[in-house]
DSSP file (Angstrom, degrees, kcal/mol; ACC not computed):
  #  RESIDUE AA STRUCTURE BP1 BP2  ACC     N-H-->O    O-->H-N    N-H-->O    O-->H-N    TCO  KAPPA ALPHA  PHI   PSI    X-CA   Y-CA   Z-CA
    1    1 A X              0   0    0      0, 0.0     2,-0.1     0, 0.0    92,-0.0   0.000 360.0 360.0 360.0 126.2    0.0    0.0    0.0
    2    2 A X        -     0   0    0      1,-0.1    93,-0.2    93,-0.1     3,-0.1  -0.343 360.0-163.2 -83.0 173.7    1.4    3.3   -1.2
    3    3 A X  S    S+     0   0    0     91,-1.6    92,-0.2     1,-0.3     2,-0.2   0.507  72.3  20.6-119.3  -3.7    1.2    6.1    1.3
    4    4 A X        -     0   0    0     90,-0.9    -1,-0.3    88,-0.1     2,-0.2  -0.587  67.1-122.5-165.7  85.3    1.8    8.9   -1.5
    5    5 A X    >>  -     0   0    0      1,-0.2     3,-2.1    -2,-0.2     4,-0.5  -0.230   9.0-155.1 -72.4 140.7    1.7    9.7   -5.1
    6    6 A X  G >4 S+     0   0    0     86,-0.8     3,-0.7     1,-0.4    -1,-0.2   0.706  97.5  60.5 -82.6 -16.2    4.6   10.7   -6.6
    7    7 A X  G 34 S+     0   0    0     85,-0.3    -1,-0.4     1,-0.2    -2,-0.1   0.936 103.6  51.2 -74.8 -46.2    2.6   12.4   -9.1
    8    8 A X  G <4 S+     0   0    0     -3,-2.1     2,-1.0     1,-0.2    -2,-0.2   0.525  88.6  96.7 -80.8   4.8    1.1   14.3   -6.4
    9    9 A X    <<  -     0   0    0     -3,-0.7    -1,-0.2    -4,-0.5     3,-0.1  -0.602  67.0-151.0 -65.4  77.5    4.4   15.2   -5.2
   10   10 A X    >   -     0   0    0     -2,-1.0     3,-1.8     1,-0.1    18,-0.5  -0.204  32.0-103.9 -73.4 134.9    5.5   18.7   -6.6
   11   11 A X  B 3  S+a   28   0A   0      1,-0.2    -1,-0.1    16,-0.1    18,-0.1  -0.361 111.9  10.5 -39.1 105.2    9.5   19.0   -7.1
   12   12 A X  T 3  S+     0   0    0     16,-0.6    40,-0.7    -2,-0.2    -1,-0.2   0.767  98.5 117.0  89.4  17.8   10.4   21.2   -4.1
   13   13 A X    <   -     0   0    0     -3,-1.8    -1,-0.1    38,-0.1    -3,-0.1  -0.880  52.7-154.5-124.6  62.7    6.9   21.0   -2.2
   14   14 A X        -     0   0    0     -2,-0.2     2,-0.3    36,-0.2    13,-0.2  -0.131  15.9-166.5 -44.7 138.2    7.5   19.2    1.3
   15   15 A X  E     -C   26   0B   0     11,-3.9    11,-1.5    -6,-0.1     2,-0.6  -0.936  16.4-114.3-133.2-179.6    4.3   17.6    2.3
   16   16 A X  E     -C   25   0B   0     -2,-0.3     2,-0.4     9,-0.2     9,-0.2  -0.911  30.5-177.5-124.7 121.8    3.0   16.0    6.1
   17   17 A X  E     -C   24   0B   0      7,-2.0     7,-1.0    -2,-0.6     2,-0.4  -0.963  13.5-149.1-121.0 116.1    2.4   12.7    6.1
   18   18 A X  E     +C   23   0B   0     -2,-0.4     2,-0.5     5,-0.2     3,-0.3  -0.779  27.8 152.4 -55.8  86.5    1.1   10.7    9.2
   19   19 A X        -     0   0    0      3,-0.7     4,-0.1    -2,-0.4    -2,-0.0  -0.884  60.1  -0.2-150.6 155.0    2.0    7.3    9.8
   20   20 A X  S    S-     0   0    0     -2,-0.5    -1,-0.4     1,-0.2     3,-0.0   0.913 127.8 -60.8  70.8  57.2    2.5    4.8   12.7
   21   21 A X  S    S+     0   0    0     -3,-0.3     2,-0.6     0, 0.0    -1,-0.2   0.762 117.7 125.2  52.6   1.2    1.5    7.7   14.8
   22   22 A X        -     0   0    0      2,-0.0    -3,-0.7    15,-0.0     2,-0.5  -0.884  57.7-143.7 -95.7 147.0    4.6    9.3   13.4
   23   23 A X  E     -C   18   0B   0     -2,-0.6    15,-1.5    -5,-0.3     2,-0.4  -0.883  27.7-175.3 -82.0 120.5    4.4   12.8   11.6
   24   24 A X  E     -CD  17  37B   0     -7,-1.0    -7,-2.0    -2,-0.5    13,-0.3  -0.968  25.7-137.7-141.5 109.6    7.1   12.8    8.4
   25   25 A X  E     -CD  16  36B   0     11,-1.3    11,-0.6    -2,-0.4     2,-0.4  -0.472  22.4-163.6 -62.9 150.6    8.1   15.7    5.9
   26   26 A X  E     -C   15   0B   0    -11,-1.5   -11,-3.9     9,-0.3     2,-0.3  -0.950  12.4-174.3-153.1 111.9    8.3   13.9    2.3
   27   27 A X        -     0   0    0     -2,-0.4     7,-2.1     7,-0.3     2,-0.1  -0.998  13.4-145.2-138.1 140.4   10.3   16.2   -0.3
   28   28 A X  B     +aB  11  33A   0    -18,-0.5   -16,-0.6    -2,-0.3     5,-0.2  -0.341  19.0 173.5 -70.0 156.3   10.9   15.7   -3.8
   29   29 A X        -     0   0    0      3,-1.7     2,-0.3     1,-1.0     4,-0.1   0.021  59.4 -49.2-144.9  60.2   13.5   16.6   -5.2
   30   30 A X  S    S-     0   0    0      2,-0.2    -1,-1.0     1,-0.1   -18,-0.1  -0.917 122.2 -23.2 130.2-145.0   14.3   15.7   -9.1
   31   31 A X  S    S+     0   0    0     -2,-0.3     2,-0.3    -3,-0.1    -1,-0.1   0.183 125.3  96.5 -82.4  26.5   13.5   12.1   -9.3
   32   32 A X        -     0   0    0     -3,-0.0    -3,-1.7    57,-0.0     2,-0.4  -0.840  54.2-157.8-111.0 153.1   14.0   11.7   -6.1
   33   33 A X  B     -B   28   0A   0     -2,-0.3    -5,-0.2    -5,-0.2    54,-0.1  -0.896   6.1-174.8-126.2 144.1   12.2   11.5   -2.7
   34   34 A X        -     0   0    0     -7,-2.1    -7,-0.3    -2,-0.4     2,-0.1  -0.399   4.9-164.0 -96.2 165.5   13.3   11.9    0.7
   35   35 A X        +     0   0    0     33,-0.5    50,-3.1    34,-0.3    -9,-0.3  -0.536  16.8 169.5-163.9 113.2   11.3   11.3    4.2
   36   36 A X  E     -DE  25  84B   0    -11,-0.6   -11,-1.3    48,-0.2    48,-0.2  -0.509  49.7 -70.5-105.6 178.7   12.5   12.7    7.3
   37   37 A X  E     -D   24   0B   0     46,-0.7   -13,-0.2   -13,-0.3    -1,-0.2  -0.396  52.2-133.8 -73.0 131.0   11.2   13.2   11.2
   38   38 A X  S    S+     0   0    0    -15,-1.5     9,-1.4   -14,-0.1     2,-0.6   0.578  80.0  79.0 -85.9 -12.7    8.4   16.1   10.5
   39   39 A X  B    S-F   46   0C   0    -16,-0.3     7,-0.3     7,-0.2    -2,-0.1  -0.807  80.5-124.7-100.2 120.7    9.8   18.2   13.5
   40   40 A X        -     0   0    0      5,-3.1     5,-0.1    -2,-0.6    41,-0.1  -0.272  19.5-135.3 -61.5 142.7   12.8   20.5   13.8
   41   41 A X  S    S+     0   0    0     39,-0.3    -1,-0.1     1,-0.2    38,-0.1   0.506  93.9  58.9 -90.2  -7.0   14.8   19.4   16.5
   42   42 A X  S    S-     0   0    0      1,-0.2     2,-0.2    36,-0.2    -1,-0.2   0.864 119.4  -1.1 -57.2 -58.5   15.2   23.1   17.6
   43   43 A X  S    S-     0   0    0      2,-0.2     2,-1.5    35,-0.1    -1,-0.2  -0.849  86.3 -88.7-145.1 160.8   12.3   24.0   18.0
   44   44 A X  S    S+     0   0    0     -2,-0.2     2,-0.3    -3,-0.1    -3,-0.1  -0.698  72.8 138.1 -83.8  84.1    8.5   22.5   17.7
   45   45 A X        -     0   0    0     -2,-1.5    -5,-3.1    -5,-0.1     2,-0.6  -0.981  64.2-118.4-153.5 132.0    8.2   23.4   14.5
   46   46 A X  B >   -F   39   0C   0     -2,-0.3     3,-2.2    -7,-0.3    -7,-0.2  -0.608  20.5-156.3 -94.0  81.0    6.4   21.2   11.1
   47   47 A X  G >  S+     0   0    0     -9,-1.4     3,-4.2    -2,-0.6    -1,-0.1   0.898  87.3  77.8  -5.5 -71.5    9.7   20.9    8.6
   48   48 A X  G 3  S+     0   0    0    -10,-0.3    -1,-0.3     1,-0.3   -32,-0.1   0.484  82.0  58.5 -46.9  10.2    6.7   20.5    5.9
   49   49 A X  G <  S+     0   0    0     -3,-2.2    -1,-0.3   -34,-0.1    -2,-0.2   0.129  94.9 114.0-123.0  26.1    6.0   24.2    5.8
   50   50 A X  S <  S-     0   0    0     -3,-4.2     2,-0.4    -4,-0.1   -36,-0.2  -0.208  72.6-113.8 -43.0 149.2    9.6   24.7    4.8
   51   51 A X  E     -G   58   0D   0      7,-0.9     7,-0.7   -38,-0.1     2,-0.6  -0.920  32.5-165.5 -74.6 113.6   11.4   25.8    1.9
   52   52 A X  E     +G   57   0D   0    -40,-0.7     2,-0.3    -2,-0.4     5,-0.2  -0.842  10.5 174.4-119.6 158.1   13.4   23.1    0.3
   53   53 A X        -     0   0    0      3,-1.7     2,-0.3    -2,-0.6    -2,-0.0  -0.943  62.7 -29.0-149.1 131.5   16.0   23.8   -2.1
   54   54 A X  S    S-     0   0    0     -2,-0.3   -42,-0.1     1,-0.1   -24,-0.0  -0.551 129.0 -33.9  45.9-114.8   18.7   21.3   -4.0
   55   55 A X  S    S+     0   0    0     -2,-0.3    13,-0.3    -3,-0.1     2,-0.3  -0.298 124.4 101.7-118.0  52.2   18.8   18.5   -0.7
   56   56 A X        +     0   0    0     11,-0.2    -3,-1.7    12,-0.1     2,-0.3  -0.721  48.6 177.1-126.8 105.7   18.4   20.9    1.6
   57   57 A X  E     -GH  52  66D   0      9,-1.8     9,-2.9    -2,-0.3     2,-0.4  -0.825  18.5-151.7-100.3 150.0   14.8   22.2    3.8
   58   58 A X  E     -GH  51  65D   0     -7,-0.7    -7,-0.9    -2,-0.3     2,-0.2  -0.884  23.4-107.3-114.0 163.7   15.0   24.9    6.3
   59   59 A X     >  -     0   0    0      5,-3.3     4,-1.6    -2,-0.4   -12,-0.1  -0.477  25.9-140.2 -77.7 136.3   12.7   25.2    9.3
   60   60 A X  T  4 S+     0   0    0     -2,-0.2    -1,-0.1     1,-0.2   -10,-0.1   0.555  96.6  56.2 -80.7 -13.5   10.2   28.2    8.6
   61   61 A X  T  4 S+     0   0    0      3,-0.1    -1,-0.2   -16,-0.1   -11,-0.0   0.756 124.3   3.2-104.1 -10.1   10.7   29.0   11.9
   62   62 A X  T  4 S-     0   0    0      2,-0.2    -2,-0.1   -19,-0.1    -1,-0.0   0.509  86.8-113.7-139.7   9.6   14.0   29.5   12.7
   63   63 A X     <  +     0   0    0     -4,-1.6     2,-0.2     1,-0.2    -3,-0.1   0.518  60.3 152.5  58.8  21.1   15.9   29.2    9.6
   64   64 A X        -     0   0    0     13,-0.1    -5,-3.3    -6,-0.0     2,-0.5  -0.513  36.0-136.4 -70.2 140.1   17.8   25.8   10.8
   65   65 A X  E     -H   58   0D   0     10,-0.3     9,-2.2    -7,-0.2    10,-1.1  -0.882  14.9-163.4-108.5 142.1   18.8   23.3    7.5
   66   66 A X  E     -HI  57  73D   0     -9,-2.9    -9,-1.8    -2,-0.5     6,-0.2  -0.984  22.5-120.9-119.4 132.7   18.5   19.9    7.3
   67   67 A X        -     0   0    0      5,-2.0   -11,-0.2    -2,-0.4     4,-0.1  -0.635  19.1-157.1 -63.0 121.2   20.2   17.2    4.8
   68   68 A X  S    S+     0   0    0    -13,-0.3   -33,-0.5    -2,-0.2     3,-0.2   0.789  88.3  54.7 -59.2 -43.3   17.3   15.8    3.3
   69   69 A X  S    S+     0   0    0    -14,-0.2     2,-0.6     1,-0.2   -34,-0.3   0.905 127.7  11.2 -47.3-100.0   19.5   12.6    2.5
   70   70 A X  S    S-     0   0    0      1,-0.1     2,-1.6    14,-0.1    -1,-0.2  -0.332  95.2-112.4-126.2  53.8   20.8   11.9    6.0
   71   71 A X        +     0   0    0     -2,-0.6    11,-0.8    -3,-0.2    -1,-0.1   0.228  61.4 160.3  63.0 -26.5   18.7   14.1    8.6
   72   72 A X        -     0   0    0     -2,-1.6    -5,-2.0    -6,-0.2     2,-0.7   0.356  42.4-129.9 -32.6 150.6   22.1   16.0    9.3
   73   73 A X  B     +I   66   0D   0      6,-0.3    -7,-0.3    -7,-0.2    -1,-0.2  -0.913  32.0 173.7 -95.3 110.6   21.5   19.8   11.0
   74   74 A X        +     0   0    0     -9,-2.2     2,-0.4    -2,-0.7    -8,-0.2   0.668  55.3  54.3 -93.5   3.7   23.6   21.9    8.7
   75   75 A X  S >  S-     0   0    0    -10,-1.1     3,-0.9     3,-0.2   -10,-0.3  -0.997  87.1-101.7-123.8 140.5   22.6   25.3   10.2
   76   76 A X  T 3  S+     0   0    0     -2,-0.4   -11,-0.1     1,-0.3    -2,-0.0  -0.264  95.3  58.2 -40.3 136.7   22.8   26.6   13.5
   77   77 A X  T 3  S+     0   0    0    -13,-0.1     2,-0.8    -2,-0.0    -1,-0.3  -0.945 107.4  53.0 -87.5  21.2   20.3   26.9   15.5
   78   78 A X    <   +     0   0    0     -3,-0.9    -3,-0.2     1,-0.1   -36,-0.2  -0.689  59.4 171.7 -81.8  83.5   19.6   23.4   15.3
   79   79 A X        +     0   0    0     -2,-0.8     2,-0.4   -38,-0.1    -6,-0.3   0.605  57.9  67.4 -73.4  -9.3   22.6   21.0   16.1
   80   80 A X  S    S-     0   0    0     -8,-0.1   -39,-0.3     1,-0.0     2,-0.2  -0.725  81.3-119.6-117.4 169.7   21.1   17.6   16.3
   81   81 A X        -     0   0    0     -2,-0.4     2,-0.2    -8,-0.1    -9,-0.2  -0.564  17.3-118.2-107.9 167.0   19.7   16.0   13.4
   82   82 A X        -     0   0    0    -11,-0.8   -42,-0.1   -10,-0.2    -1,-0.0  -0.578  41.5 -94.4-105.6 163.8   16.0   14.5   12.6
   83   83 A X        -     0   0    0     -2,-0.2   -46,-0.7   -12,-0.1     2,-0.5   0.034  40.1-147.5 -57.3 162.0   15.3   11.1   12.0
   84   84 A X  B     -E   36   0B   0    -48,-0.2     2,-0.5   -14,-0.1   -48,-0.2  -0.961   9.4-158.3-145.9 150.2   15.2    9.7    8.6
   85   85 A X        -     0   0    0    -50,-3.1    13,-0.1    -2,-0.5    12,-0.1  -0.881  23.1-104.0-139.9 134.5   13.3    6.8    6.3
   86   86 A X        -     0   0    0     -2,-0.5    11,-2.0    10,-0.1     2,-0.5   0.293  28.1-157.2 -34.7 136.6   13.5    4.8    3.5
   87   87 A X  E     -J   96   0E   0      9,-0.2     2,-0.6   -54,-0.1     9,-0.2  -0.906   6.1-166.2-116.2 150.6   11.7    5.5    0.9
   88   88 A X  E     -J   95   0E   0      7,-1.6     7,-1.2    -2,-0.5     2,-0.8  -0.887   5.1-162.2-117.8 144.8   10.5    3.1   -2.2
   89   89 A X  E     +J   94   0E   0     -2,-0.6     2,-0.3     5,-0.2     5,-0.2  -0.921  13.3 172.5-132.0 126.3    9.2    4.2   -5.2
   90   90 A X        -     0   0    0      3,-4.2     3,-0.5    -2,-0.8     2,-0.1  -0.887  66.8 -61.1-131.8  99.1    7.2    1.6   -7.5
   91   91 A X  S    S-     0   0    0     -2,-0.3   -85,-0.1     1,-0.2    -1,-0.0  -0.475 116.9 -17.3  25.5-125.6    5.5    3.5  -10.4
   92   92 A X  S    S+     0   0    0     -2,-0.1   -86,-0.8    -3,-0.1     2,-0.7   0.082 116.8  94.7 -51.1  10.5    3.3    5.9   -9.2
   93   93 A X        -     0   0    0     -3,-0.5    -3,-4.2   -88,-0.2     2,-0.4  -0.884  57.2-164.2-122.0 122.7    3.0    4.4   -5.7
   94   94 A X  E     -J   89   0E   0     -2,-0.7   -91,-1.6    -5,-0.2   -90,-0.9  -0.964  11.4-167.2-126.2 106.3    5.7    6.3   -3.0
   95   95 A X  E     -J   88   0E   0     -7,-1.2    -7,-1.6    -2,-0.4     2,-0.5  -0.672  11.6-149.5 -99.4 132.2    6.0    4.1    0.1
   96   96 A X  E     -J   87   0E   0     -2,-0.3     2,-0.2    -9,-0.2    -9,-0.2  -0.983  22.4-134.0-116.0 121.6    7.7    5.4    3.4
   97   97 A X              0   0    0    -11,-2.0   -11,-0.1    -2,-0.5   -62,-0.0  -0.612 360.0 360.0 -90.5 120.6    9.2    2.7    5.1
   98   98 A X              0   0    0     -2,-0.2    -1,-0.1   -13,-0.1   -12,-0.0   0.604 360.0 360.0 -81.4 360.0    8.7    2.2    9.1
């Protein structure tokens, strides 16, 4: 069962997706997709209303970046990094893996 269609993923358009009780940013980026921990680890603040741009999102609220790839915090003020999870993509059907 997909959780997301990639079609309805716009390039550079984080969305929030809820599953397993978890809350997860999902960002396109070319033909790829990412899924990380939906909360900045700064602050309580929803990743998905981000900007993201190459493999990078920042927090809307406080301007912290995150590596879409591997959670990493590259800006100050956030130092510790958000979770991340596999994603599969099988034609139209974009799975995030618990």
């Amino acid at each position: 069962m997909s959780d997301i269609s990639l079609a309805t993923l716009a390039d550079g358009k984080p969305v929030r997706l809820e599953k397993n009780g978890e809350t997860i940013c999902v960002a396109r980026v070319g033909a790829e997709v990412f899924a990380i921990g939906d909360v900045c680890s700064h602050s309580d603040a929803s990743l998905s209303e981000g900007d993201v741009s190459e493999f990078k999102i920042e927090c809307w609220l406080h301007g912290a970046e995150f590596d879409l790839r591997t959670g990493e915090a590259l800006t100050p003020p956030a130092v510790a990094p958000v979770k991340t999870y596999p994603v599969t993509i099988d034609g139209d059907s974009v799975t995030v893996e618990m």
